[in-house]
N, C-alpha and C positions, 0 to 999 in steps of 0.2 A: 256694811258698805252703803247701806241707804240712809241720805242724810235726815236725820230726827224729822225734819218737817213735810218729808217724805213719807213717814213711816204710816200705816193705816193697818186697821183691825182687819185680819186673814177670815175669811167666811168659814165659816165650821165644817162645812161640805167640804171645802177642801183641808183647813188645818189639820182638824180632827184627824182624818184618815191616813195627813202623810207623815205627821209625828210617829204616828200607830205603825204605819209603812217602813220609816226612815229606825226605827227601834229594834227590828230585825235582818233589816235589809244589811246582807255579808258584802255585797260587790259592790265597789266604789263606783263604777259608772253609771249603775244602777243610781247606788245613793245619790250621784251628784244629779241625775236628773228629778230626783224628789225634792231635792233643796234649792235648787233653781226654781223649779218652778213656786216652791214657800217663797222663793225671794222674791217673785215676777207679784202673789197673792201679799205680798208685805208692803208693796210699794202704791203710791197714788196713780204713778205715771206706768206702771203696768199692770195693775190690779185685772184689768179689761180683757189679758193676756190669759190668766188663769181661770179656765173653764175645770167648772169638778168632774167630768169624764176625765180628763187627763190623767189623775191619780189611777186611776184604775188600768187606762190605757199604758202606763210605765209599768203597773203592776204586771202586765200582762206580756210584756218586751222580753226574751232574753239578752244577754249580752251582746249576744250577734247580732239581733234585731237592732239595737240602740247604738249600735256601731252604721249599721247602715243608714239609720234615720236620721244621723250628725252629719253623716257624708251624704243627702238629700238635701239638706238647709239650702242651696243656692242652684238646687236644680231643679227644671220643671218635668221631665219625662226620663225614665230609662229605657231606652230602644231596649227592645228584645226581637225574637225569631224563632222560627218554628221549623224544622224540615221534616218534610213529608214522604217517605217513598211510596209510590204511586206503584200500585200491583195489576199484574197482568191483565190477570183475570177476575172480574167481580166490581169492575171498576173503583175499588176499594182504597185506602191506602193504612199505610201502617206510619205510626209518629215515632220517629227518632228522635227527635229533640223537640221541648215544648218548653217554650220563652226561655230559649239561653239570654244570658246577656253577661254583662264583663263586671259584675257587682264583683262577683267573691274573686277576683282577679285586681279591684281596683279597692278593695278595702281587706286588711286582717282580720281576717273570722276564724274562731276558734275552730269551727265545724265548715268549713265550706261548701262540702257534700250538701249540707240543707239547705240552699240557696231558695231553690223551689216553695221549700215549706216557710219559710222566712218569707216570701213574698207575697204568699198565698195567707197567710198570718197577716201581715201589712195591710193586704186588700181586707182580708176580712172586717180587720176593725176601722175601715173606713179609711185610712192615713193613703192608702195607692189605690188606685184605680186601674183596669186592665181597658185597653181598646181592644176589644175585638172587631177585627176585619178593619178597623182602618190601620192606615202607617205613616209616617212623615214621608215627604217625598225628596229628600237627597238621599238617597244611597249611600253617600259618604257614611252617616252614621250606624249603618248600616254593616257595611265593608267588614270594618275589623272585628265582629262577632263572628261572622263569615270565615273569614281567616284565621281564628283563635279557635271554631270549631269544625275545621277544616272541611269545609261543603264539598269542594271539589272532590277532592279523596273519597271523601263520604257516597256521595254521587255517583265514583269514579266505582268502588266496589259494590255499590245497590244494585247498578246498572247491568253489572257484567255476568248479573244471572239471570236466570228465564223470569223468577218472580216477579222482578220493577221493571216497570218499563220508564221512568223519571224519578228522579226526587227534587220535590223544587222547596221554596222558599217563601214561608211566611212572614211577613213583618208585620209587628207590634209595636207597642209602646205601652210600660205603666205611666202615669200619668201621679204627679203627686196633689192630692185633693185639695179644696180649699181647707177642709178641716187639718188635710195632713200639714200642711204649712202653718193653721196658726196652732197646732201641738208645738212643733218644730218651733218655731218663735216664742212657745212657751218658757223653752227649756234652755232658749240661749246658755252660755254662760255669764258668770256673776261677771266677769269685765267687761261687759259690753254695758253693764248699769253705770259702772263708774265714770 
């Protein structure tokens, strides 16, 4: 799909590995972000695009992950939230939910139960970043995490034993990195060259 006068020599760091990669690789979504990005390292006008981490960084994706990174392309943050019940005594508290957010609700994942570990994965390798202790300030985006894992209920049963005396409300946000964006614009797909 790259016109001849477009075409330029793939650096080895990357070629090399994702032939090697793309030779065993079973899952198409998998494969297609290793051929995209051959395509992004094939071209003049995206050459720029293809950093040799990258290869490594797809190797390193599951399905679920690379489902979520496609559905990140044109977002900057995904709210998340924390509730806390807050215990009587010891002024301690116990975490009931740590960064819910509405990903595996707003994308098909094989496993959705690992949302957690999937995100924690993401940050690891640099693509998300977590704020700790800050949060956006509309509540709106907020809200329907809230609602989806029903705080008030939640609150409503913490509450009505001796142990909690509150359970309140954390807000976050991951943040997708500047490396995580140009991975992401790595792997476009091939029709966005044409």
């Amino acid at each position: 799909s790259i016109p001849e006068e477009k075409l330029c020599e793939v650096n080895p760091q990357i070629g090399t590995p994702l032939i090697e990669k793309l030779s065993y690789t079973t899952n198409d979504e998998i494969a297609d972000l290793f051929t995209n990005l051959l395509i992004k390292a094939s071209s003049t006008e995206t050459v720029n695009l293809a950093h040799p981490a990258f290869v490594q960084l797809i190797e390193r994706l599951s399905v679920d992950e690379a489902r979520i990174v496609k559905h990140l392309l044109h977002k900057d943050i995904i709210p998340c939230i924390s509730f806390r019940a807050q215990l009587n005594q010891w002024g301690g508290f116990q975490e009931i939910l740590r960064n819910g957010s509405l990903l595996q609700f707003e994308i098909e994942l094989l496993f959705p139960q690992n949302i957690k570990t999937y995100l924690d994965n993401l940050t690891s390798m640099g693509i998300l970043d977590i704020s700790h202790g800050m949060h956006k300030k509309s509540e709106e985006i907020y809200n329907p995490i809230c609602e989806k894992y029903n705080y008030e209920m939640v609150k409503e049963n913490y509450t009505k034993t001796n142990a909690f005396k509150d359970v309140t409300k954390h807000k976050s946000y991951y943040q997708i990195t500047d490396f995580g964006k140009a991975f992401n614009e790595s792997k476009i797909s091939r029709e966005k060259l044409q």
